[in-house]
C-alpha positions, 0 to 999 in steps of 0.5 A: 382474553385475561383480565390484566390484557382487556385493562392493559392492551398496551401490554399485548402490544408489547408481548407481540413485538417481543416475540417479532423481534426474538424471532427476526434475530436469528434470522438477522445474524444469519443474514447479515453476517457477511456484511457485518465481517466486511465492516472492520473498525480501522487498525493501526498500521504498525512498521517496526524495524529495518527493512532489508532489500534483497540487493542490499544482502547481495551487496554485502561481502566478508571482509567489509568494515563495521562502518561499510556494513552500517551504510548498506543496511543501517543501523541494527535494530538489536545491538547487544552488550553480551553479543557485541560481534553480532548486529540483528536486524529484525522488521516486521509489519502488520497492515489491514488486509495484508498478511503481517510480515517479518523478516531477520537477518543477523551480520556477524563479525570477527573484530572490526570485519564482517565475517558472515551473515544468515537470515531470511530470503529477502524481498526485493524493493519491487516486490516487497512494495508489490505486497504493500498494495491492497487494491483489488486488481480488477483483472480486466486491461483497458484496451490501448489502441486508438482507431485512425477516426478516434485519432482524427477526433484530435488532429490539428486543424489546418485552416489553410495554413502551413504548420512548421514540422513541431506545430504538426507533431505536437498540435501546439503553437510554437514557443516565443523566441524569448520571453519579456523580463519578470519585472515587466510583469508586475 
């Protein structure tokens, strides 16, 4: 054994560590790479834009005023000076886990009148929430049915009583005829 090692055995300590540690890292990034691309930091959600339904496209007709088409679409996100007989409507998003999304329709009009409009295929309202939700679907539906044993489980007790036909169907006491004033109460 070299003299510096019999002096400094502190020293080959740390020489063995080194080594275990270089060697564990290849091992490490190959282990673990799944679960470290599984841990993402948090990104902003960023909406910008005028989201336009399928059905407010639909509602749209030629002919319709400058001030029908803002009620049905909103005011556009683009208004240019040069272009002033054409309104663009531009939305985009871009959600953690969902594909980034964008959509354009742009409305042209003939003086005061909407004369045409062309754009994207728009999403209906349902199925443009339906891309919004980034819950993983499990796949399996509970079962629905109750047993006639699961539902005696809850069925009101009789006691020897009658119950009038709304104590039967709800399993709850009837309400009182009338209720005393609020300001008995305090």
């Amino acid at each position: 054994m070299p003299a510096i090692l019999q002096r400094r055995p502190w020293l080959l300590a740390a020489a063995v560590a080194a080594t275990f540690c270089l060697g564990a890292c290849s091992g490490f990034s190959d282990r673990t790479r799944g679960a470290l691309t599984a841990i993402t930091p948090y990104k902003v959600e960023v909406v910008q834009g005028n989201f336009v339904s399928k059905e407010q496209v639909e509602a749209l007709k030629p002919g319709m005023s400058r001030q029908q088409v803002r009620e049905i679409l909103g005011t556009s996100l683009l208004t240019d000076v040069f272009h002033k007989d054409r309104w663009d409507y531009v939305f985009t998003i871009r959600r953690q886990g969902v594909d980034p999304q964008e959509r354009r329709l742009t409305v042209f009009f003939n003086g005061e009148l909407l004369e045409r409009f062309e754009g994207d295929p728009m999403p209906s309202e349902e199925e443009f929430v339906a891309t919004l939700d980034t819950r993983k679907k499990s796949g399996k539906v509970p079962p629905l049915e109750a047993s006639e044993e699961e539902l005696k489980k809850f069925a009101p007790k009789d006691n020897g009583k009658k119950a009038d036909a709304t104590t039967a169907a709800t399993g709850l006491a009837p309400l009182p005829a009338a209720y005393p004033p609020l300001e008995a109460a305090r």
